[in-house]
TIDOVO-649645 format. One record per residue: residue in three letters; x, y, z of N, C-alpha, C in turn; residue number from 1; chain. Coordinates in pm, 1 decimal. Layout:
<rs>
res|npx|npy|npz|capx|capy|capz|cpx|cpy|cpz|n|chain
ALA|X|Y|Z|X|Y|Z|X|Y|Z|NUM|A
...
</rs>
This chain:
<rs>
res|npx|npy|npz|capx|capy|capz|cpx|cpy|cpz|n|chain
UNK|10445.2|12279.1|10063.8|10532.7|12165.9|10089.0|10458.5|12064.5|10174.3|1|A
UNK|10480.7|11962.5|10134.9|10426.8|11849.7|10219.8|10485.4|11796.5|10346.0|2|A
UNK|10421.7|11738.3|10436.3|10437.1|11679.7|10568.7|10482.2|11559.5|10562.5|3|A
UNK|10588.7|11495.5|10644.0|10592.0|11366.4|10657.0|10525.2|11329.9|10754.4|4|A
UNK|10441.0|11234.4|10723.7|10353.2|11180.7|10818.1|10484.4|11020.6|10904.9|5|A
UNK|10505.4|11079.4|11048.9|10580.1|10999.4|11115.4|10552.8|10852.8|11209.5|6|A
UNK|10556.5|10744.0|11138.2|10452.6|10607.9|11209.1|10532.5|10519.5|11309.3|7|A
UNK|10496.8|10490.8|11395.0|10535.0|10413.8|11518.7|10614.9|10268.5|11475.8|8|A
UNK|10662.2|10223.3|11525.9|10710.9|10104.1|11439.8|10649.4|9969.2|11455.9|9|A
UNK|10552.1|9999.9|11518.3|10411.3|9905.4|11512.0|10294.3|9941.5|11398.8|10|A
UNK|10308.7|10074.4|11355.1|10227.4|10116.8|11258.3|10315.7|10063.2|11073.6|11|A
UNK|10437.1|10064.6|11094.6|10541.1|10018.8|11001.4|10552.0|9862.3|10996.5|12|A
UNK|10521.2|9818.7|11105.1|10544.9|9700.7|11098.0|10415.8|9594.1|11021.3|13|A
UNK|10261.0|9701.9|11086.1|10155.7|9651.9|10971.1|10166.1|9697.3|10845.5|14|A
UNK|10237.2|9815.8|10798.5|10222.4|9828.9|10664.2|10339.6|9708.5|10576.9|15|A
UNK|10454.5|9669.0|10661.1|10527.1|9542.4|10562.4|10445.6|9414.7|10573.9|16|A
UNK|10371.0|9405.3|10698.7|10245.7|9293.9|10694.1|10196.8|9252.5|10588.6|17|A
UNK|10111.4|9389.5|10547.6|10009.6|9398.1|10465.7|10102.3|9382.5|10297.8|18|A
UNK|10172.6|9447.1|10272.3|10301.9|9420.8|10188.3|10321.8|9275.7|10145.3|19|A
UNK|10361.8|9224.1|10250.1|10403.5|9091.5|10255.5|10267.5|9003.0|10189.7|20|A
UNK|10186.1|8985.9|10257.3|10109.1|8942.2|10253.2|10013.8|8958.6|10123.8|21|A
UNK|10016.9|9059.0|10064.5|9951.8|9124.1|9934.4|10061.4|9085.8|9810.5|22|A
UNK|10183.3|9124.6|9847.0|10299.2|9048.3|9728.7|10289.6|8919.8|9713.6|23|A
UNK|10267.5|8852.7|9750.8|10266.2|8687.6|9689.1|10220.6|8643.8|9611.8|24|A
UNK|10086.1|8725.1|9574.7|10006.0|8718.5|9426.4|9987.7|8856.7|9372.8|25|A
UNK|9952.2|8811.2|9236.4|9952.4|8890.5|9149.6|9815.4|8946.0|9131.4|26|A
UNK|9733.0|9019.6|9230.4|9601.0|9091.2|9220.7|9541.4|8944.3|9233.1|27|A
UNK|9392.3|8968.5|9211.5|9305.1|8846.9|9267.3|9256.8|8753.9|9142.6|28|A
UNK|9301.9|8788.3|9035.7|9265.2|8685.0|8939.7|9307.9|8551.5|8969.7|29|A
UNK|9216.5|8433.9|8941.5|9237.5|8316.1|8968.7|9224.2|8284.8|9104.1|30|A
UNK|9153.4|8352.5|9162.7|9160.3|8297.8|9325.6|9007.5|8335.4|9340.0|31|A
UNK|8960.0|8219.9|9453.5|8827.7|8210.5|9448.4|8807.9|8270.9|9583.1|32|A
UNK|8656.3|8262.1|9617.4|8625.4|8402.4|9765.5|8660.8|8298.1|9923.3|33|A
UNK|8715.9|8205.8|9876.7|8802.9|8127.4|9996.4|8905.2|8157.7|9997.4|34|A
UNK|8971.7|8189.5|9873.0|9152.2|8264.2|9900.0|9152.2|8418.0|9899.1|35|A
UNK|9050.6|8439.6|9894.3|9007.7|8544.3|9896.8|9018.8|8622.5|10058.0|36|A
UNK|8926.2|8526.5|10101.4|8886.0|8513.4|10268.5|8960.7|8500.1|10326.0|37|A
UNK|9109.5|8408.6|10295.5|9194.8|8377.4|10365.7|9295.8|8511.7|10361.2|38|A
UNK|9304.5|8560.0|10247.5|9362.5|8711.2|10257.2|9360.1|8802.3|10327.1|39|A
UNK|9228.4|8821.9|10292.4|9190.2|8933.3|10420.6|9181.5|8928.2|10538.2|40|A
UNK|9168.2|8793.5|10576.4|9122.0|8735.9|10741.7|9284.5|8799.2|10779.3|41|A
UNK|9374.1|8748.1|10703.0|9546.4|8789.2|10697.5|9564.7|8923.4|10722.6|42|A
UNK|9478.6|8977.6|10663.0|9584.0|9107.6|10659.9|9466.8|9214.5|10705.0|43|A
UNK|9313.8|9189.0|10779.6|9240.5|9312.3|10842.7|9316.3|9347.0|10960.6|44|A
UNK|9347.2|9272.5|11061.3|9445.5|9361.5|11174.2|9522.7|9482.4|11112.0|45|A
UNK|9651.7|9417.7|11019.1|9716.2|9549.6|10963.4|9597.8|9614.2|10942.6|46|A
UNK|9538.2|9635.1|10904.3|9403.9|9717.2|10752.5|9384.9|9803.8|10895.7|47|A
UNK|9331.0|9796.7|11010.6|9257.9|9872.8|11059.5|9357.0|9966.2|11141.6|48|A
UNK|9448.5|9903.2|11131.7|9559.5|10014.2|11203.1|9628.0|10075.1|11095.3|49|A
UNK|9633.5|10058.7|10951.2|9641.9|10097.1|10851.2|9545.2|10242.7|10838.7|50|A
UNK|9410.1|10218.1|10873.9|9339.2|10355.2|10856.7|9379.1|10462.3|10984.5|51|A
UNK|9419.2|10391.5|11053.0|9420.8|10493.0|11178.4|9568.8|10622.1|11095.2|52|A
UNK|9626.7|10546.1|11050.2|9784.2|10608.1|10964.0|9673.7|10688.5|10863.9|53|A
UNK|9562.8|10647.5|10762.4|9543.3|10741.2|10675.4|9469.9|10855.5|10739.4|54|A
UNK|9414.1|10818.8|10815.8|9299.3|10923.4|10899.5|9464.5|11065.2|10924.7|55|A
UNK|9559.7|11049.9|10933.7|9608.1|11162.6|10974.4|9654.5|11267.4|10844.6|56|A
UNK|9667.5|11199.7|10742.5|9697.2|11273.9|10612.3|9616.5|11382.3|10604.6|57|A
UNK|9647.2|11520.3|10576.8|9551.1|11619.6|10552.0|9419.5|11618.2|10465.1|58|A
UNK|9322.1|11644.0|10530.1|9254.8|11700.4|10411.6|9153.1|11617.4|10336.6|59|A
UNK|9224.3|11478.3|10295.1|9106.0|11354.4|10226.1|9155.4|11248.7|10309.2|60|A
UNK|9231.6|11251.5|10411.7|9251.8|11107.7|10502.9|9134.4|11099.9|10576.0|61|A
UNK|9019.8|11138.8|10610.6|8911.6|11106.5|10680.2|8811.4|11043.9|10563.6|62|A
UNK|8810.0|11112.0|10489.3|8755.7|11031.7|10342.9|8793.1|10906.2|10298.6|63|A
UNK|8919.9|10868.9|10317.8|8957.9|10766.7|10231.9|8969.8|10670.8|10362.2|64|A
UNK|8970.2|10716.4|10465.1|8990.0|10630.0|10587.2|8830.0|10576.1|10588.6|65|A
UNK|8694.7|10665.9|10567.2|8568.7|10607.7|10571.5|8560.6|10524.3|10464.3|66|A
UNK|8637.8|10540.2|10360.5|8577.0|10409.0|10193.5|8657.3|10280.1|10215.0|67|A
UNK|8745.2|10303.6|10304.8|8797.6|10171.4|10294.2|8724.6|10105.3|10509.7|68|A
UNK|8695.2|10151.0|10569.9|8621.9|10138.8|10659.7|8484.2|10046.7|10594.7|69|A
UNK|8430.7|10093.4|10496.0|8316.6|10079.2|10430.0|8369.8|9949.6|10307.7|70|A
UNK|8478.1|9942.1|10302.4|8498.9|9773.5|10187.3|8535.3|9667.8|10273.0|71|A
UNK|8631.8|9735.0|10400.2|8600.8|9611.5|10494.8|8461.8|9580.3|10571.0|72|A
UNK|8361.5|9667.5|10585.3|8251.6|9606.4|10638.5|8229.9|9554.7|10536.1|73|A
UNK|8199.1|9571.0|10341.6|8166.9|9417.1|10254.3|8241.1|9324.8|10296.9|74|A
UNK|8396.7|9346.2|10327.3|8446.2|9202.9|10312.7|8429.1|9124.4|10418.1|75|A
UNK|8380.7|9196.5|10546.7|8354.7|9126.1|10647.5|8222.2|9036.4|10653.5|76|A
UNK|8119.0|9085.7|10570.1|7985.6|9042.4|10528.1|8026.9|8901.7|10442.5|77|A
UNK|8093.8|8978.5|10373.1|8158.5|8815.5|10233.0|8266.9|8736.5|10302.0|78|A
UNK|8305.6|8725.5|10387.0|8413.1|8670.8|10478.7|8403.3|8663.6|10628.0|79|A
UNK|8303.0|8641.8|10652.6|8249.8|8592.4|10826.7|8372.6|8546.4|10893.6|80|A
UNK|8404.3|8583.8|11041.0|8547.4|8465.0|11115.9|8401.3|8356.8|11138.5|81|A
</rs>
């Protein structure tokens, strides 16, 4: 049986962030690496408190917490502040 993993309501509050912010378009077609940039610049705060939530999942949350650790350092490379 599985665990509910239980999140702070600061940890809830970045995941409707990121929600929010990701619903307005429809995946990244048609948007160039400036709306691109502006996305992510949006929504890495959530993102990194986002991994801290996957890092606790059993088992592959340290895994999946390092690959996406590892697409925000590209996007940070392709998206300088």
């Amino acid at each position: 049986m599985s665990e509910a993993i239980s999140l702070s309501k600061e940890e809830t509050a970045a995941l409707e962030s990121i929600d929010a912010a990701l619903s307005r378009t429809s995946g990244t077609e048609g948007l160039d690496l400036g709306d691109l940039c502006k996305k992510y610049q949006a929504i890495r705060g959530p993102l990194e408190l986002l991994i801290k939530i996957v890092k606790k999942i059993p088992g592959i949350g340290a895994r999946v917490a390092a690959a996406l650790e590892f697409l925000m350092g590209l996007a940070d490379i392709a998206c300088p502040v």
